[in-house]
Each structure stands twice: as C-alpha cells, then as structure tokens.
N, C-alpha and C positions, 0 to 999 in steps of 0.2 A: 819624342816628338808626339804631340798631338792627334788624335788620330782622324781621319781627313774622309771626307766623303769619297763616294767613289769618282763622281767626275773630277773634281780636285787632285784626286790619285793619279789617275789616267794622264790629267792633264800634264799635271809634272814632270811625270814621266817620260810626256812626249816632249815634251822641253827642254829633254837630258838637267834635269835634275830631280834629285833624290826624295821622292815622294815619303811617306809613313811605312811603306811595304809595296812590295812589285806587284801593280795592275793582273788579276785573273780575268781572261776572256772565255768564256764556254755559252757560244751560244748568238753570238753576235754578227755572225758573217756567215758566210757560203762557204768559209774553209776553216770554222772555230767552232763547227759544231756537231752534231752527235745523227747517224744514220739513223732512221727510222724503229727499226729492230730495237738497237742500241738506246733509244730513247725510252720504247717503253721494257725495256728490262730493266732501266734504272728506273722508272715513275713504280713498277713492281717492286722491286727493290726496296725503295722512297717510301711505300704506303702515299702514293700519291695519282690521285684518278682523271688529272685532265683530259681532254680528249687529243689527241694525236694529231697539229695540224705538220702539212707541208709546204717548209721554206721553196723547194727545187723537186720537181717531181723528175727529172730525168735525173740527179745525181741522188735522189733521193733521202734528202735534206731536212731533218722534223726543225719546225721551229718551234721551240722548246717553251714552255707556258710558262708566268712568274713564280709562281711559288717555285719550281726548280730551279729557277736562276737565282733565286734565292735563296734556298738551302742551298746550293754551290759555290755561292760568296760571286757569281759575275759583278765584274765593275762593265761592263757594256751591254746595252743594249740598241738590237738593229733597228734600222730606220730604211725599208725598203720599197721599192715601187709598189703599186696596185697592181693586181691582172686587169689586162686591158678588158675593153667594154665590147667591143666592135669587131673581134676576133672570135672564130672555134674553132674548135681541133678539128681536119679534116678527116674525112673516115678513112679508118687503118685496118688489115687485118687481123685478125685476136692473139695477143702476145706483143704487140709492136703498138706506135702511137706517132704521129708527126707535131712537132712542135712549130713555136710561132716563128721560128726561123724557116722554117719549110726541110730539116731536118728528120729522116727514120729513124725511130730507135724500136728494138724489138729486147725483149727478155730475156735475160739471161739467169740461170738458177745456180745456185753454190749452197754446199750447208748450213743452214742456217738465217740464208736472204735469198735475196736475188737483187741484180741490180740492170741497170740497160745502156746496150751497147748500139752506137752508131751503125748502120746496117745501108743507107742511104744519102749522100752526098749530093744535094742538089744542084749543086754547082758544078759539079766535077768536070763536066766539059761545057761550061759558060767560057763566051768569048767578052772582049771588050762591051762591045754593041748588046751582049745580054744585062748589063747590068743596069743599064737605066731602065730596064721593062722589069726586072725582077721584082718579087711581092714581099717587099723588106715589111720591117714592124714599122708601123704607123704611129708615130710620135705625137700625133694629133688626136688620139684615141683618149677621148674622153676620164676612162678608166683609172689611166694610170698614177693621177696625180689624186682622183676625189679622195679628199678626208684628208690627205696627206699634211695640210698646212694645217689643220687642229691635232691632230697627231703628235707633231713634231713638238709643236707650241707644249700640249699637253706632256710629253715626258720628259721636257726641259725644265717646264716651271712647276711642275708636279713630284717628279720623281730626283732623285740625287744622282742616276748614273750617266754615265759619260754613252753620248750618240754616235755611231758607226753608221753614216751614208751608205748607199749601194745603189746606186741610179740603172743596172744592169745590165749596163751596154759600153764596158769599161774594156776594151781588149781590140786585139788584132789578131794577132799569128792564131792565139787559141780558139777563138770563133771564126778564122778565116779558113785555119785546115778543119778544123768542121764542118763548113758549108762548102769547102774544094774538098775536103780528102786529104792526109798527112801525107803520102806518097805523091800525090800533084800539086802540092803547098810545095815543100821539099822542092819540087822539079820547076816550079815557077821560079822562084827566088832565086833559080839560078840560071837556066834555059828561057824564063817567060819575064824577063825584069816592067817590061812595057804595061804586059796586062797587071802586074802584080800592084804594082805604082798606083794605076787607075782604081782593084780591087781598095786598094786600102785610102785613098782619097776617100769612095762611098763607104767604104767604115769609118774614116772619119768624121766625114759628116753627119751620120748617125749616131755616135758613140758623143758629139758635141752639142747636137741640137736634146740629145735628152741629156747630159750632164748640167747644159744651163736652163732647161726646164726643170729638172726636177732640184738643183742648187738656190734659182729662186728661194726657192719654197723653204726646201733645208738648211741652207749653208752657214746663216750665221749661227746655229745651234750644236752643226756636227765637231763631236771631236777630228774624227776623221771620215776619209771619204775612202772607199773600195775599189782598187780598180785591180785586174785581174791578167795574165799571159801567162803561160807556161810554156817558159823558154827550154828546160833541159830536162835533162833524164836521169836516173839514181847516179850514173857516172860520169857523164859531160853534159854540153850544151849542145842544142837538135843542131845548131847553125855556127858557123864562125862567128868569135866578135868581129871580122870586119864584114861579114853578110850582115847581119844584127845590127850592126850601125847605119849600114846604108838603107836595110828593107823594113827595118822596122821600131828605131829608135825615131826617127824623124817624130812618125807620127803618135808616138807615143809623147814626145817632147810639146807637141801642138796643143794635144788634148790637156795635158798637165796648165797649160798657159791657160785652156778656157778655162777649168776647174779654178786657177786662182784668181781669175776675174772675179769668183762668184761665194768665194768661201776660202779663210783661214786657215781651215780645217787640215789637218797631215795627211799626205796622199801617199795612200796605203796601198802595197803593191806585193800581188800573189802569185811567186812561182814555184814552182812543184822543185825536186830535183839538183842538182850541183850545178848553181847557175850562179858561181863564185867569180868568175872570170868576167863577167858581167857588171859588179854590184858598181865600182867606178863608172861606169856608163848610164850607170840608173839611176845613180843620185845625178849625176849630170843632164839626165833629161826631167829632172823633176821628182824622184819618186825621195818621199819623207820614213818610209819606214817600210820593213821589208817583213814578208811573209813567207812560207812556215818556217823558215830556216830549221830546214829536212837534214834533221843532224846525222840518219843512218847513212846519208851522202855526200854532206860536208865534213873533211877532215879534220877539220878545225876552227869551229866555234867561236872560240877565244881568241883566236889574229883575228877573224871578220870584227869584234868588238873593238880590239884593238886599233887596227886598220882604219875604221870606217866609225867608231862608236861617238864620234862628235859630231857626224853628219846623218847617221841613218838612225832611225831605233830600230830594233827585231821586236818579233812579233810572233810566237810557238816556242820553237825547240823543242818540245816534251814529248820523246819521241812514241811514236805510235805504232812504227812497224815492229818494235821486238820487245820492247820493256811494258808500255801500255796492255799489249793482250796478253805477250807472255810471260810477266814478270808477276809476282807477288806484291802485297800492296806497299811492303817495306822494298823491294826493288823502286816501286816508285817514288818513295820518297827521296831515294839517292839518288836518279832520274831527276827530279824537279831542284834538287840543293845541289846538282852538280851544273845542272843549265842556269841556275841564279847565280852561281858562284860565277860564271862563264859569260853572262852578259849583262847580268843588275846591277853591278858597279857604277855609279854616276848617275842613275838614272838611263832611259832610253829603252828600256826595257818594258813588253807584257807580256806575261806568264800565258801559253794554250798548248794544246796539245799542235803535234803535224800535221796537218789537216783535217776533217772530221774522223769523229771517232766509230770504226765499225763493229758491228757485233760481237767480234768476236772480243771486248774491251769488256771487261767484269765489272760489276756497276761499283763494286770493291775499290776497284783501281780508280774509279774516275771521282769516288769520294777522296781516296788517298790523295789523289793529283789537287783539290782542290785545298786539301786540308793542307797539304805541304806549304803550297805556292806562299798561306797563310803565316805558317812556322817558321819557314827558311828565307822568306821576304822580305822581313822586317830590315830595315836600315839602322847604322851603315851594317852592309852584309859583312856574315864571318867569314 
C-alpha cells in the first residue's frame, strides 16, 4: 500500500478501515501526552532545546513543540482552547493555586516531580439555590476563542496531520466530584438525586454553549473531538451501571447530539480504569472511540475489539503503569506488537501510551514505543 499522510491515516483508521500502518498519537490530547519532567528528559535526550510550554498546569501537561512530534512520527496534533482574557488566578497561599473552576490545589512532592492535589472543594456544601449565583467560567470571555479560527485553518491547509478538538469543558461526573468532592458526588447520586439532576443540567449547559462555540470554529477540520469522565478504578466502576445510566448517561447522550450538530469529527471518550461494563452504554450514548484502554485493568483487550470493534475504535493501550517505566526498550516493543496484534486488525485502531507519560518513562522507551507502533503497524498486521 501506498504510504498515506498522516490525516489520511488517522482518518481510516477511524472509519474502521485498514490504513498504511496504525495512527501514533504522542502529544495530542490531555491523556496522549508526556508530564512536564518527562518532556524535557526526552527534548535532553533529543538534543532538542525548545522551551517547555504547558498544555494543563494542574495535571501538569507539557505541550510538546513540533520538531518532537516530529521526530516521534505523531500523526495528531491538538487543537485547543485559548486561556480566557478576563480571568486571574486568585491569591493562594505558597505551595497551592485556585484555578478557573474555583478549585484548591496545593503541592505535592514525589522523587523526581511533584504533582498537585485537590485540597478544596468549592462546592462541597452547595445547595440547589447556590448554583445559579456560582462564578462558573465565562464562556463569553473574549480569550478563549482569539486566533483560534486562523489556527485551525492553518494546520489543516498547511500541515498533513490529522486535528484533535478539545473545547475543555467535555465531562460531568469527573469535574463534578471535583467541584463537590468524590465522597459527596458518591453520596449525591445516591441520597441527593434532586440536587444532582439540577448540578448536572448547569454542567450541561456549560459543557454545550462552549462545545458549539468553539465547534463553529473547529469542527469541519477536526478529525476528532475530546471529551473526557472518568468512570472507574484499576478494578471496577466508581457507580453501578444502572446509577450511570440514570445519573450520568443522559447528559452525556445530550452533549454528544450538540457536538454532532456542529462537526463529523469522532467523539473521542477518556476514562481511566476498568470501565468494561460500560463500553455498550457508551457507544449508545454517542461516544465514537474510546480512550486509554488501561490494559493493567482491563483483562482482556482482544474481546473489547471483538465485541465492540465495528462500533468503537480504541485509542492507547501501551501500557504505562509497568512495561513503559519498567521494562526495557525491547520489553516495549513486544508491549506495542502485542496491543497491535490485539486491536489493529480492520482498522479502528491509534497507537498511545495509557495516559500521559510520567517521569519515571526513560526517553529510551518512548523512542522504542514510537519506533515500534512504526514496525509492527504496517498492514494487513502479522
């Protein structure tokens, strides 16, 4: 076969059919890319001097300069909101910082990084009646869209790779136990159904008035669009599927309907964890491809492809909790030929690691993972 640009790749891909070789993503999303640290050990690594920007500074997110995503063979790159105009951080004390949610996070130290931990729940004892006074992000905020529509224009008609939407305000459960608290999320949804109902109406409507503001702009350009929840944990799901259906599928199914008002694009969906029991319900409420597929907690891989592989594509597998830090760089290649063998068939498939990648991932390994996806990708797979 020919060999194919990268949006062309990608795109096939997502059309469950069998592109040149399976789409590599490093670099394109809030869960495809590489921790701050981890960034410039490999740009050391690289012989490579860009300056260190940040995609997400509370998850602390590099987003990664071209020439890296270029020596790593990315077929995507992100397409993300502006920071607003008309917002500052309000003052915090030294170690901590409030973001535009109205969200504490303070510091946390580990060998080798640090990262930051929720420390302040703003909401946590919000009633009904506080949520229309609440000081949500301003969707009107000048900011968030400038440049965006040269932007978008620019790395479509300029560049070869395939666009990765993020409009930032794609979730429920996971920004809603953030601004409640996971133990009074948990206690709503099941004690509080009233307020929870109403909570997630005003996340909807937030989560809709920026996905068709900022889809305008994007949508006929993006391969895919971002949207994000994290439903379960290395071993189950936080909630019953039939809580999940009632507290938090609806409005997930809502949001999916405005997104297709306004863009094509594959509605790409990120949840952490073994959230298998689920995945029927997700393509039911709209979600096109599914994210990190966390293979240290899913037992098996190869049935989801099975199962599900004419209706979803996956989107990682390459796992990162054991093989990525602590494996050798030929561990990772049989890491990456064991996940292509596992979901590249037919197409439907892009090649990432499980989430961003943290320091402790040897810039070795993350050459390894790119060079693989390269060798082991090629179609039809062996």
């Amino acid at each position: 076969m020919a060999e194919m640009t990268p949006r062309e790749r990608v795109m096939a891909a997502l059309r469950h059919e069998e592109p040149d070789r399976v789409p590599l993503d490093i670099g394109s999303g809030n869960s495809t890319s590489l921790l701050v640290e981890t960034y410039e050990n490999l740009k050391e690594y690289m012989g490579i001097s860009a300056p260190t920007r940040i995609a997400s500074k509370a998850f602390r997110i590099a987003r990664l300069d071209e020439d890296t995503m270029v020596r790593l063979g990315s077929d995507l790159r992100p397409v993300r909101l502006k920071p607003p105009k008309n917002w500052t951080p309000p003052p915090s004390e030294p170690g901590t910082f409030v973001d535009l949610w109205g969200i504490k996070w303070r510091r946390a130290d580990y060998p080798g990084g640090y990262y930051w931990e929720m420390c302040e729940h703003p909401l946590a004892n919000a009633t009904i009646s506080d949520l229309d006074s609440y000081s949500w992000p301003d969707p009107d905020d000048p900011g968030w869209f400038e440049g965006l529509a040269e932007e978008v224009r620019d790395l479509y008609e300029n560049t070869p790779y395939a666009l990765l939407g993020d409009f930032g305000f794609k979730g429920f459960w996971e920004i809603g136990y953030m601004l409640r608290g996971l133990e009074q999320s948990l206690i709503d949804i099941i004690e509080n159904q009233e307020f929870w109902h109403a909570y997630m109406e005003k996340m909807l409507e937030l989560n809709c008035v920026f996905a068709k503001k900022f889809l305008e702009i994007t949508g006929p350009y993006l391969a895919a669009v971002r949207t994000a929840d994290d439903l379960a944990t290395q071993n189950s799901l936080m909630m019953s599927p039939k809580t999940y259906r009632k507290m938090i599928k609806p409005y997930q199914r809502r949001l999916n309907e405005v997104i297709r008002q306004y863009t094509d694009a594959t509605i790409f969906y990120h949840s952490c964890g073994n959230a298998t029991d689920l995945v029927g319900d997700l393509i039911d409420a709209g979600f096109e491809a599914l994210n990190p597929v966390q293979v240290s907690a899913i037992p098996d891989p190869a049935g989801l492809k099975a199962k599900y592989g004419d209706k979803l594509s996956f989107w990682g597998a390459i796992d990162t909790q054991h093989v990525l830090p602590r494996g050798t760089p030929e561990d990772v290649r049989e890491e990456v030929k064991l996940r292509i063998q596992q979901l590249g068939c037919g197409g439907g498939y892009v090649a990432a690691g499980v989430h961003n990648l943290n320091p402790d991932v040897p810039p070795q390994n993350i050459i390894a993972m790119s060079e693989a996806v390269r060798e082991f990708g090629k179609y039809p797979i062996q």
